[in-house]
C-alpha positions as CSV (number, residue, x, y, z in Angstrom):
1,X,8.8,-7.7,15.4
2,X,10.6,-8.2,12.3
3,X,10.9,-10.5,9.6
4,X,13.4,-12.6,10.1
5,X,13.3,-12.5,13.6
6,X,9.5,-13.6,14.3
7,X,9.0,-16.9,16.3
8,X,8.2,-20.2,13.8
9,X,4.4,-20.3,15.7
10,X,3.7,-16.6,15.2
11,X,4.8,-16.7,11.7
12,X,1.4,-15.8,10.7
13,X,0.8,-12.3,8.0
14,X,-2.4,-11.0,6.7
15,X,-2.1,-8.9,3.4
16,X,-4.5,-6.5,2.7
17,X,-5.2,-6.0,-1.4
18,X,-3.6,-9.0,-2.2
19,X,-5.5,-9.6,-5.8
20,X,-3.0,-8.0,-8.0
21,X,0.3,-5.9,-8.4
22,X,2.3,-5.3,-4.9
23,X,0.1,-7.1,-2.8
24,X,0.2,-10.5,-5.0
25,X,3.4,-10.7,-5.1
26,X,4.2,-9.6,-1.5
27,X,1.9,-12.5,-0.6
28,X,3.7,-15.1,-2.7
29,X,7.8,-13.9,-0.9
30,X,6.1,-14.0,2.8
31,X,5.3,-17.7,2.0
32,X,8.1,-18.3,0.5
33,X,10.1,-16.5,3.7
34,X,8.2,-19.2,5.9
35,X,4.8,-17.2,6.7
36,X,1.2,-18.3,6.4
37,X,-0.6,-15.4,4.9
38,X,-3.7,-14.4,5.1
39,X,-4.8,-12.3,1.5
40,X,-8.1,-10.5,1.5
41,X,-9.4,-8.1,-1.1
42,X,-12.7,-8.1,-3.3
43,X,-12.4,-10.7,-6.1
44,X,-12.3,-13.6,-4.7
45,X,-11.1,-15.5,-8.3
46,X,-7.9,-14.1,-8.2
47,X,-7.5,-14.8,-4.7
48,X,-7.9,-18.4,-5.3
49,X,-6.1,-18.3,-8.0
50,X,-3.0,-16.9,-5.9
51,X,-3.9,-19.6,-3.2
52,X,-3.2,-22.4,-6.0
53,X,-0.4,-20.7,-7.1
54,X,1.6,-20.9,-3.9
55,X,0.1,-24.1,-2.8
56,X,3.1,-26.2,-3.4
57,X,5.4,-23.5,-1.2
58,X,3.1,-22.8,1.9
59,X,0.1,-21.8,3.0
60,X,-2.3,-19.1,2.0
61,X,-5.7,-18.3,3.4
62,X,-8.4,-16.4,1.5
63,X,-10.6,-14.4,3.1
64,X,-12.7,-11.8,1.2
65,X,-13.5,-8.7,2.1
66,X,-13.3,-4.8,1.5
67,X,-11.4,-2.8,3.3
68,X,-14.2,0.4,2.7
69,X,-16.5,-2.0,5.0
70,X,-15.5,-1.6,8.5
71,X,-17.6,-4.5,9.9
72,X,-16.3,-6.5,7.4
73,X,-12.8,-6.1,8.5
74,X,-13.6,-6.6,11.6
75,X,-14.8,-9.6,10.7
76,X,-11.8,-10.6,8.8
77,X,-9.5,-10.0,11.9
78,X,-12.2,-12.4,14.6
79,X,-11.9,-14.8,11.5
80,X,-8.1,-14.9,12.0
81,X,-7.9,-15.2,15.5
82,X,-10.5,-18.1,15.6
83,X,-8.7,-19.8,13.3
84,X,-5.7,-19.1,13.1
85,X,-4.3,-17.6,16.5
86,X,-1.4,-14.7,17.1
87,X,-0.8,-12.5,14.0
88,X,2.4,-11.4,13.7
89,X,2.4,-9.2,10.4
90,X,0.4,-7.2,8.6
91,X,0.5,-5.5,5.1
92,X,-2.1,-2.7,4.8
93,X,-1.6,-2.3,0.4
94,X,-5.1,-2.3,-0.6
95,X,-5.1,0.9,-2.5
96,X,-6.6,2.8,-5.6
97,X,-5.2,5.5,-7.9
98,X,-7.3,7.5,-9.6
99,X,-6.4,10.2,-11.9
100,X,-7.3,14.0,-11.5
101,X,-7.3,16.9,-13.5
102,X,-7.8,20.8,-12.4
103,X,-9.5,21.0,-15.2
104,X,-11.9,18.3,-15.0
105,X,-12.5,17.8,-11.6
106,X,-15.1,15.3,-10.2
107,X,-15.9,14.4,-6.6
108,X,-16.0,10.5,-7.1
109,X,-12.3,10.5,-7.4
110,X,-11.8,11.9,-4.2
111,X,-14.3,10.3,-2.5
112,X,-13.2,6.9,-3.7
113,X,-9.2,7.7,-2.9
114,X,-10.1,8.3,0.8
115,X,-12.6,5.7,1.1
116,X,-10.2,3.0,0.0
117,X,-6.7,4.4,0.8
118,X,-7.0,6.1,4.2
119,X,-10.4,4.8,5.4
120,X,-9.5,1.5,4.2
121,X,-6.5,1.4,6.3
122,X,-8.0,2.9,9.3
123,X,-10.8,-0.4,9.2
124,X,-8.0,-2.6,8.9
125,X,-5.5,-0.9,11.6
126,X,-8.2,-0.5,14.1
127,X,-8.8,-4.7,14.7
128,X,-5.3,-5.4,14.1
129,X,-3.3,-2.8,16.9
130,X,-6.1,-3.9,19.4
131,X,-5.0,-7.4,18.4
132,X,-2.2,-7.1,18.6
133,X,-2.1,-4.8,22.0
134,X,-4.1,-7.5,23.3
135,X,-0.8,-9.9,22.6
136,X,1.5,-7.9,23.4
137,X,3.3,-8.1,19.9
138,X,3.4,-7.4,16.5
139,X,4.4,-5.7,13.2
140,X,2.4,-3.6,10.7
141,X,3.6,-1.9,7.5
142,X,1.1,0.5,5.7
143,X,1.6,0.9,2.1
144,X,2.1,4.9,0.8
145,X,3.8,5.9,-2.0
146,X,6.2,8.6,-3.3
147,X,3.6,10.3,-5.1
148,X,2.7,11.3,-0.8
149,X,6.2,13.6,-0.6
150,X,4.6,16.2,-2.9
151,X,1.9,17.0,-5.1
152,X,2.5,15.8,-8.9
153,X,0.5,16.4,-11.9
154,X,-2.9,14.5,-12.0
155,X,-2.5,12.7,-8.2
156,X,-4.7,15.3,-6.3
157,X,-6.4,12.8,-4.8
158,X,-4.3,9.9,-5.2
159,X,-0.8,11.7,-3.8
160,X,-3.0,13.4,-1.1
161,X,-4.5,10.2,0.7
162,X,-0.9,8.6,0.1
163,X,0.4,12.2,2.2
164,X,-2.2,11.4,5.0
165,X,-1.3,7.9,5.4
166,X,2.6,9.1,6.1
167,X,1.5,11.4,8.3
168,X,-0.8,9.0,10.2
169,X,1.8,6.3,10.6
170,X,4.4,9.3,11.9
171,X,2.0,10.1,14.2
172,X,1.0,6.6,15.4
173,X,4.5,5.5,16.0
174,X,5.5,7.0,19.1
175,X,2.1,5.1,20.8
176,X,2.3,2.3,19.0
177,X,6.0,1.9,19.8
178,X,5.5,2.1,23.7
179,X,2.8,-1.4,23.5
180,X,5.3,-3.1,21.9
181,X,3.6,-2.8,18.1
182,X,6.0,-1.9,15.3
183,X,5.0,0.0,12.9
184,X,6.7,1.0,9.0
185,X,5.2,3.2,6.1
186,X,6.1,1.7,2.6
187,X,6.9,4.5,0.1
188,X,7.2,2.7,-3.3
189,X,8.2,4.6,-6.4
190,X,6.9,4.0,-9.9
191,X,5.5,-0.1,-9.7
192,X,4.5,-1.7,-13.1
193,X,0.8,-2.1,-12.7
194,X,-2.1,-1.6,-14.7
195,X,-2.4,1.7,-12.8
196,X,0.4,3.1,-14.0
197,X,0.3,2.4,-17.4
198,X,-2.7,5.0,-17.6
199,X,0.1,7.4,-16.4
200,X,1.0,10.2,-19.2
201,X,4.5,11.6,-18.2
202,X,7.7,9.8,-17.9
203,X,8.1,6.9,-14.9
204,X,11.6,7.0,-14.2
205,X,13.3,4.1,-12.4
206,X,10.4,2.0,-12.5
207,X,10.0,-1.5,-11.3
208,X,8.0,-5.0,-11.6
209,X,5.5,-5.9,-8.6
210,X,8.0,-8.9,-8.1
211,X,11.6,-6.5,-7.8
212,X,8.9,-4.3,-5.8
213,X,7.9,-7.1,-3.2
214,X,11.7,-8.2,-3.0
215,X,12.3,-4.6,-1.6
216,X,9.4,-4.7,0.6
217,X,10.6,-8.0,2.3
218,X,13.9,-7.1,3.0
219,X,12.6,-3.7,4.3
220,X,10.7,-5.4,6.5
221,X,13.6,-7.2,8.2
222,X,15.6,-3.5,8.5
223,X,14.6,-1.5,11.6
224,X,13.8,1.6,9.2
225,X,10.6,3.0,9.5
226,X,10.7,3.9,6.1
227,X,10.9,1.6,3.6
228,X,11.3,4.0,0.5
229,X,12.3,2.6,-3.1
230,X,13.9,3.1,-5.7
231,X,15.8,4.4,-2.9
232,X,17.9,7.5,-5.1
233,X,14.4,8.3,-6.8
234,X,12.6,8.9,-3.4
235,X,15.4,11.0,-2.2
236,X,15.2,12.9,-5.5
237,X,11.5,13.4,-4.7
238,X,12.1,14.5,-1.4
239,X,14.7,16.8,-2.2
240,X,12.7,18.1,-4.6
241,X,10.1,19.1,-2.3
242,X,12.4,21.3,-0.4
243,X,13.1,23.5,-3.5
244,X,11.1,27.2,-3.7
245,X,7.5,26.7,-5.4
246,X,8.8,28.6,-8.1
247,X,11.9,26.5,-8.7
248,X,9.8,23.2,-7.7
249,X,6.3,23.9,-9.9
250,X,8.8,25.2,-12.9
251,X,10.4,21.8,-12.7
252,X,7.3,19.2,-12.5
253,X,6.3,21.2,-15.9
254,X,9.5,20.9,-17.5
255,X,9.4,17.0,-16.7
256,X,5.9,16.7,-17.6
257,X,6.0,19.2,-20.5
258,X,3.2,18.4,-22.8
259,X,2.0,15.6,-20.9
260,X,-1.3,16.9,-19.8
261,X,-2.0,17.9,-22.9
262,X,-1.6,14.5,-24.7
263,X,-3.9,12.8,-21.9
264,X,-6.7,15.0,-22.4
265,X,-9.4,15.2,-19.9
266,X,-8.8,12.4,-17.1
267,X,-11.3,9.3,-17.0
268,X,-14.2,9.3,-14.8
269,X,-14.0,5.9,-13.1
270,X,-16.9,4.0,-13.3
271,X,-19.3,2.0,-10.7
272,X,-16.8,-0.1,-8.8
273,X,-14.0,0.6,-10.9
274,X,-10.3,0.5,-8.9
275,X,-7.5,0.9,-10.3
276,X,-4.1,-0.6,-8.0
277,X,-1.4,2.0,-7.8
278,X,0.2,4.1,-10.3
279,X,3.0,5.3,-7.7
């Protein structure tokens, strides 16, 4: 089920982390591409806010929620289908990034990366494949990054849950394929957000949330699986991760070189604190 070709009545998307960055403006092109989206995440201000925004173009739904809670997903999806009927997309983005250090290393970072990143996604894929098994239909597009090809300096956590959630949708596909559920992972490069301005070393080829959501869209209409952007930069990365260690470690520091240093010791994020994705 692709964009372009969904049926006017099933024209229906939910986006997941929809308050800021990717997810904001991914919400904003699906209405204007003739959706109704659904937006969820946990301030519900800037939800609204987004909801005025796109009033005069279509329709957007707010339901809060946080994608951690798995009831409250669930939740989320019986509110959809009570109200609003066949889902035909859905954009699991709701994602942290959270900087580590070797050096400094403290559990909340990781805890918090897989809570929200691949957890998050799980509670949200769950309600919406038996949805949409239940239908007999549908699309979903989980949100990675290119920090998942390989490990880079100070994404332990952050480049590790984004590695899962590739291999998770890799795995997935062949099933998910057979019920008639389509499935994409969404490997965006560097993405102006406030995450990655707290990043140290250079951010090559890096692009606004809008050029980001522009790729995403048209993606969405391609029968790729992955939708990878900018799309030299990811094969850069990916070729990079089939050089020798020695060769590929020698490389990241040269690229990096006195990056770490400058940062000094990463920050510890505090209660509740999430930052949208630096990769």
């Amino acid at each position: 089920m692709s964009v372009n070709s969904t049926k006017p009545e099933r024209k229906l998307a939910w986006v997941t982390g929809a308050s800021a960055g990717i997810g904001r403006a991914l919400a904003l092109r699906l209405v204007r591409a003739g959706y109704s989206v659904v937006v969820t995440a946990r301030s519900h201000e800037k939800l609204v806010e987004l909801q005025q925004e796109a009033a005069g173009e279509g329709r957007i739904t707010v339901l809060d929620g946080d994608v951690t809670d798995p009831d409250d997903m669930e939740r989320v999806m019986a509110a959809i289908e009570y109200d609003h009927g066949h889902l035909a997309l859905v954009v699991l983005n709701a994602g942290v990034a959270l900087s580590v250090r070797g050096d400094d290393l403290h559990r909340e970072a990781f805890e918090t990366s897989f809570a929200v990143n691949v957890n998050g996604v799980v509670n949200c894929l769950l309600p919406a494949v038996a949805h949409m098994k239940a239908q007999g239909h549908g699309h979903i597009a989980i949100v990675s990054s290119a920090a998942g090809y390989g490990g880079l300096p100070t994404s332990a956590a952050y480049g590790a849950s984004k590695a899962a959630l590739i291999n998770m949708a890799e795995s997935l596909k062949f099933d998910l394929d057979r019920i008639g559920i389509r499935l994409q992972i969404i490997c965006p490069g560097f993405v102006d957000t406030p995450g990655t301005a707290r990043i140290r070393f250079p951010r090559p080829a890096m692009l606004s949330a809008d050029e980001a959501a522009d790729r995403i869209v048209a993606g969405l209409k391609s029968k790729r699986f992955e939708i990878a952007f900018p799309r030299h930069f990811a094969y850069a990365v990916k070729l990079m991760r089939l050089l020798p260690y020695g060769l590929y470690f020698g490389l990241l520091k040269w690229l990096t070189a006195g990056s770490a240093e400058a940062a000094g010791p990463a920050k510890r994020a505090g209660p509740g604190e999430r930052r949208h994705q630096a990769v």
